[in-house]
C-alpha positions as CSV (number, residue, x, y, z in Angstrom):
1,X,-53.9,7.3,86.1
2,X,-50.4,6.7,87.5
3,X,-48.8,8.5,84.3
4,X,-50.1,12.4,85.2
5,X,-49.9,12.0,88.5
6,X,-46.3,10.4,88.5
7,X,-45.4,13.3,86.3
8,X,-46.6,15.8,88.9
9,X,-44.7,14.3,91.6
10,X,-41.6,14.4,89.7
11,X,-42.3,18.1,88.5
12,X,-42.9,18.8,92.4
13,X,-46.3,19.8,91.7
14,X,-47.5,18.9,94.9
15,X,-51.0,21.2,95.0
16,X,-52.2,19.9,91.9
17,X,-51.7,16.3,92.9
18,X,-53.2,16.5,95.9
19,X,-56.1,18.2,94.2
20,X,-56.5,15.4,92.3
21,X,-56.1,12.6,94.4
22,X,-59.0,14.6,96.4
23,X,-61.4,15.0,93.8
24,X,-61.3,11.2,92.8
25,X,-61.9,10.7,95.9
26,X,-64.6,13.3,96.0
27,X,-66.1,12.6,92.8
28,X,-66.3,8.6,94.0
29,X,-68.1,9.3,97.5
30,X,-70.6,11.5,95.6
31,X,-71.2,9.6,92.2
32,X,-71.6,6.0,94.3
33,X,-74.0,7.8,97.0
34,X,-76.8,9.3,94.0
35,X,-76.4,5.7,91.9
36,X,-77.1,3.8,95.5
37,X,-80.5,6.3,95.6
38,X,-81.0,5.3,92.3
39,X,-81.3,1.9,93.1
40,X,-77.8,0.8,91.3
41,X,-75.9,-1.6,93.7
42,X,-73.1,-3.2,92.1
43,X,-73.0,-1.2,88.5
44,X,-73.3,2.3,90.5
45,X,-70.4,1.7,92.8
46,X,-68.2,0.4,89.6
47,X,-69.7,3.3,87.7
48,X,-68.3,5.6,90.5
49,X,-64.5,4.1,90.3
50,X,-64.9,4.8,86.7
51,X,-66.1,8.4,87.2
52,X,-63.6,9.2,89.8
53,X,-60.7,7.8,87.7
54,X,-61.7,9.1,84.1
55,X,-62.2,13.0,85.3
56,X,-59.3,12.6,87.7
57,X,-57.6,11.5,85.0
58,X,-58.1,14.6,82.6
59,X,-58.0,16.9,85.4
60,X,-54.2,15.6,85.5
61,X,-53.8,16.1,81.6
62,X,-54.9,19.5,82.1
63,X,-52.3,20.2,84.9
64,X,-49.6,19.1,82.9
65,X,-50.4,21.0,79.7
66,X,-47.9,24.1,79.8
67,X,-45.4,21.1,79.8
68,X,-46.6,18.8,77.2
69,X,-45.8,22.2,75.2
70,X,-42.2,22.0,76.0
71,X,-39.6,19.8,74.2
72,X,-38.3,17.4,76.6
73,X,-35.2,15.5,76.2
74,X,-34.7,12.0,74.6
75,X,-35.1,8.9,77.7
76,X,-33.2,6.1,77.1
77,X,-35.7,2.8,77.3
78,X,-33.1,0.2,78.2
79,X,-32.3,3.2,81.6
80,X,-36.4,3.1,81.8
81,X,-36.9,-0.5,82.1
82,X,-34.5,-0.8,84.6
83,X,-35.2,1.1,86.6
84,X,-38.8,0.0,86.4
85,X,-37.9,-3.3,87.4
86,X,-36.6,-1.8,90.5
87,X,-39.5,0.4,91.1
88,X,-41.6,-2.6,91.0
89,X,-40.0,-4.7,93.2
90,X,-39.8,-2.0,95.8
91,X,-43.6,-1.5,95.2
92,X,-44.9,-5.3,95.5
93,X,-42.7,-5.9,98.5
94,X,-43.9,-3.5,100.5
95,X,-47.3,-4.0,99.1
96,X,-46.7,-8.0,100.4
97,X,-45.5,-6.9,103.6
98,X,-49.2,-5.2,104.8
99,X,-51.0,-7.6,102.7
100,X,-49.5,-11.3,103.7
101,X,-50.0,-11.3,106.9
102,X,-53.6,-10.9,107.0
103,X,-54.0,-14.1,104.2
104,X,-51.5,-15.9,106.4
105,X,-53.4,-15.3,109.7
106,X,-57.2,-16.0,108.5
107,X,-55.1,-19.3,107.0
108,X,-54.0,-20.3,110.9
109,X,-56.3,-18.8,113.2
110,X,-59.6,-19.9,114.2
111,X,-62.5,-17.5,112.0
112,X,-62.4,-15.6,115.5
113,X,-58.8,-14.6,115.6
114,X,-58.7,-14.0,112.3
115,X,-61.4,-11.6,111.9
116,X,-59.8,-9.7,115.2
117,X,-56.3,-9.9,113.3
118,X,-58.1,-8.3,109.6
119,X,-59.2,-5.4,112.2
120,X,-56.3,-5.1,113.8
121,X,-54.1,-4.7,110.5
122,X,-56.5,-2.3,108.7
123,X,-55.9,-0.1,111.9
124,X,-52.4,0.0,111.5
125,X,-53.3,0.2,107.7
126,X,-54.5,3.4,108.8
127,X,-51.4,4.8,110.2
128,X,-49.2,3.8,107.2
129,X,-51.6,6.1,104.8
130,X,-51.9,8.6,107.3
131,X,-47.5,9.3,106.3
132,X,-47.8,8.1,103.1
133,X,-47.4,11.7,101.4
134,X,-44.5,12.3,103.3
135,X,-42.8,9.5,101.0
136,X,-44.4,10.7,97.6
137,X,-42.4,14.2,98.2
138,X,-39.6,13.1,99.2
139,X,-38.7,11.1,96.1
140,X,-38.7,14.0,93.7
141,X,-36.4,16.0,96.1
142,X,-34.0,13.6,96.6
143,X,-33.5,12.8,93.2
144,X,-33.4,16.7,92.9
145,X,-30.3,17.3,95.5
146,X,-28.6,14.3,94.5
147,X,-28.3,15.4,90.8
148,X,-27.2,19.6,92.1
149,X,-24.5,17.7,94.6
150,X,-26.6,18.6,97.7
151,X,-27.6,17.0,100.7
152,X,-30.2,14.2,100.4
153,X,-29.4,13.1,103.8
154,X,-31.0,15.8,105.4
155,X,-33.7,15.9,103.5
156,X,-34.5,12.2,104.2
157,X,-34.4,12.7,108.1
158,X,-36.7,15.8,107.7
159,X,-38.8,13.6,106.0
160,X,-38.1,10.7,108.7
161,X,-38.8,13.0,111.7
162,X,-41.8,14.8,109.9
163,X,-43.8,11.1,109.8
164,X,-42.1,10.0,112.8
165,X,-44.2,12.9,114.7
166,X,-47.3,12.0,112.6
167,X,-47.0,9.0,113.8
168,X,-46.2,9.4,117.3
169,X,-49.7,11.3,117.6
170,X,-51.4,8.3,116.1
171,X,-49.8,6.2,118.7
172,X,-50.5,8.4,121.3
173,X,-54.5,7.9,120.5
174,X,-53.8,4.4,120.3
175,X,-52.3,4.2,123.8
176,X,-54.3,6.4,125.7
177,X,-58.1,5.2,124.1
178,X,-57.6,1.4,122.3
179,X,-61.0,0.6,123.2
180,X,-62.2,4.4,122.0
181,X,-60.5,3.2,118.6
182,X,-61.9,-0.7,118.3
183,X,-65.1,0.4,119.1
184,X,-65.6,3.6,116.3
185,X,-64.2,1.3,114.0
186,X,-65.5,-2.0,114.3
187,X,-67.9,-2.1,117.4
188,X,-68.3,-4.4,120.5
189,X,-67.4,-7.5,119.3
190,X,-64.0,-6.8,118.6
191,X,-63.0,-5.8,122.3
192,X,-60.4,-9.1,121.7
193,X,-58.3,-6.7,119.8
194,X,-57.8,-3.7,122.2
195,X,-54.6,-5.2,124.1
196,X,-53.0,-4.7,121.1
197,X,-54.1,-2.0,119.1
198,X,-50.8,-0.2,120.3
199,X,-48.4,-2.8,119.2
200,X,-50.2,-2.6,115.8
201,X,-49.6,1.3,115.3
202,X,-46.2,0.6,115.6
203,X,-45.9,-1.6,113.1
204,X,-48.1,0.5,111.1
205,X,-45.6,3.3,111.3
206,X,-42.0,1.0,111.4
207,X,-43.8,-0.5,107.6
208,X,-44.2,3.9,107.2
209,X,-40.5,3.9,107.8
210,X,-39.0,1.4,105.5
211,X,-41.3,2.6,102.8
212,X,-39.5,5.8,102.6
213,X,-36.2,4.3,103.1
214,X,-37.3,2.1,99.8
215,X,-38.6,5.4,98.6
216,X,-35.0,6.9,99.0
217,X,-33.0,4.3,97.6
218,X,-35.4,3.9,94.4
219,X,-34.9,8.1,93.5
220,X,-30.9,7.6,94.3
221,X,-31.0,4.4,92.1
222,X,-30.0,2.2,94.8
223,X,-30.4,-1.9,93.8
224,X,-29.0,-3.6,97.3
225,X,-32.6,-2.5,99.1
226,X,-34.5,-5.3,96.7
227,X,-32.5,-8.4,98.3
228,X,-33.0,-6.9,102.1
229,X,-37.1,-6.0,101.1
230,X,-37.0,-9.8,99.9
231,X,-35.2,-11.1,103.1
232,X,-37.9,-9.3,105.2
233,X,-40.9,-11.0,103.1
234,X,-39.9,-14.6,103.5
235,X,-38.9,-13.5,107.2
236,X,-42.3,-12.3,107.8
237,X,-44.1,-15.5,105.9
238,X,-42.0,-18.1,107.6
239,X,-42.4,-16.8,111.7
240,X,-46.3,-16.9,111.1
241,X,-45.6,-20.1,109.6
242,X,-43.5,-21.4,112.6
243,X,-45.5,-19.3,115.5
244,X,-49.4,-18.8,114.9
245,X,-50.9,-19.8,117.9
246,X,-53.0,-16.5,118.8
247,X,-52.9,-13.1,117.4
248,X,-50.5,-11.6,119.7
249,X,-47.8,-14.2,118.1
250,X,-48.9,-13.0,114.2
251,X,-48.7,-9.6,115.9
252,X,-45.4,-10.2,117.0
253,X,-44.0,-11.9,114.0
254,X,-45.0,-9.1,112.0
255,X,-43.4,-6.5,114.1
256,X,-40.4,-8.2,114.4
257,X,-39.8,-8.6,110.8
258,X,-40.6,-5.0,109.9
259,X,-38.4,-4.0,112.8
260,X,-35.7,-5.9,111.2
261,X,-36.2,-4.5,107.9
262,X,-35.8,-1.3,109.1
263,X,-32.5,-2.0,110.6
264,X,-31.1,-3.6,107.4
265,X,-32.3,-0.9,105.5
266,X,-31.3,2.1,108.3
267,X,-28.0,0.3,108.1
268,X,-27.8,0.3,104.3
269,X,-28.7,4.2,103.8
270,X,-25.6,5.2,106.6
271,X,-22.8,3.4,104.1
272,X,-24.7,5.0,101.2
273,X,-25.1,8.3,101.8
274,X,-21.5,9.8,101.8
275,X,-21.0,7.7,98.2
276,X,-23.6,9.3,96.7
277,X,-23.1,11.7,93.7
278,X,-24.6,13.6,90.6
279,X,-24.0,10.7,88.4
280,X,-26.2,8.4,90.9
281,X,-29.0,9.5,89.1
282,X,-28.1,10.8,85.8
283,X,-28.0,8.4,82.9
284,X,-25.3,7.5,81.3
285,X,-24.6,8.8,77.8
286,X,-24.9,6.9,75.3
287,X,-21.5,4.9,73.4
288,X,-20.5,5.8,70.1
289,X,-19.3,4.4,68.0
């Protein structure tokens, strides 16, 4: 599924991927609703991931025919695996940055707290997706006007202000109705989390933030982020470790580490950005010889 839909993003074919990430969805919600009529519990909501994936794949397939006609140029696999490497790091640290927490906080709170904090992060869960496409278009671009000797720079604060504002609505809602937003989402019993649904937005959008500086320095080929995204995970793990007496310390832990990522990595992009060149991103030819 990642394969025609990773190829769209890098064509900048941004209307049929959103199409399809729609219709998976789409196709899921409807299939697992008539197989739950049906009587089909378990098998019908597995049968509607299937569903939603299969077509969604072949819809992308489809999108990309006019360029599986073409003749594309030979890629190097010893340039692919590296870079895949760094891909993946970039991926599974941020992925362990919204995961960890929750596992470490349901490990050292009471079943209480630690059901308030699982709430707590899927609402600022909710605000990372909510930017997330902002950070799938900009990698295509940037690798884009870095290879034609443009600007990247600016593209990357449009990008930044563009989720920044997204973001700043969601907090808005989150500071003017925290008790609107606990009880849609989870009810009553979870009034224990509305002192701090605000706090929790903005670490949903300051992990929003350093995903797209992660973003940026994966399409400009950029290695030093992986050490920093490291620093930030063992950060993270080991001031829940040392303070976890209530949820508004795991809160704090959290924020504070993400906060510092973002400065490391805010600080990184400013010394990188006027190196940057063409050859950042095109591979190397080949020795002969």
């Amino acid at each position: 599924m990642a394969i025609p839909r990773g190829i769209l993003q890098g064509l900048q074919r941004f209307t049929p991927l959103s199409l399809n990430l729609s219709l998976e969805l789409l196709i899921r919600t409807t299939v697992v609703f008539i197989l739950l009529k049906a009587g089909y519990a378990v098998s019908g909501a597995m049968a509607a991931v299937f569903a939603g994936l299969g077509i969604a794949f072949f819809l992308g397939l489809y999108s990309l025919r006019d360029h599986f006609r073409g003749i594309g140029t030979r890629v190097r696999l010893r340039v692919m695996a590296g870079f895949s490497l760094t891909a993946a790091a970039g991926i599974i640290g941020v992925q362990i940055l919204y995961n960890q927490d929750v596992i470490l906080a349901e490990h050292y709170l009471n079943s209480h707290d630690g059901g308030i904090y699982g709430g707590l992060n899927k609402i600022g869960t909710i605000l990372f997706f909510l930017t997330l496409s902002v950070s799938q278009v900009l990698f295509p671009r940037v690798v884009e006007a870095v290879a034609k000797d443009q600007h990247p720079g600016r593209i990357l604060l449009s990008s930044a202000g563009i989720l920044s504002a997204l973001g700043a609505g969601a907090l808005l809602v989150f500071a003017i109705a925290p008790g609107l937003v606990v009880g849609i989402l989870f009810g009553p019993s979870f009034r224990d989390a509305v002192p701090l649904v605000f706090p929790v937005g903005v670490i949903g959008l300051a992990l929003a933030l350093d995903n797209l500086l992660v973003q940026f320095f994966m399409a400009v080929h950029d290695r030093v982020f992986v050490p920093l995204l490291a620093l930030a995970v063992v950060a993270e793990a080991l001031l829940i470790f040392l303070f976890h007496a209530r949820v508004g310390q795991v809160v704090l832990d959290v924020l504070v580490a993400l906060l510092g990522l973002l400065v490391m990595l805010s600080v990184r992009c400013y010394l990188l950005l006027p190196k940057l060149r063409p050859e950042s991103v095109i591979e190397p030819e080949p020795a002969l010889g």
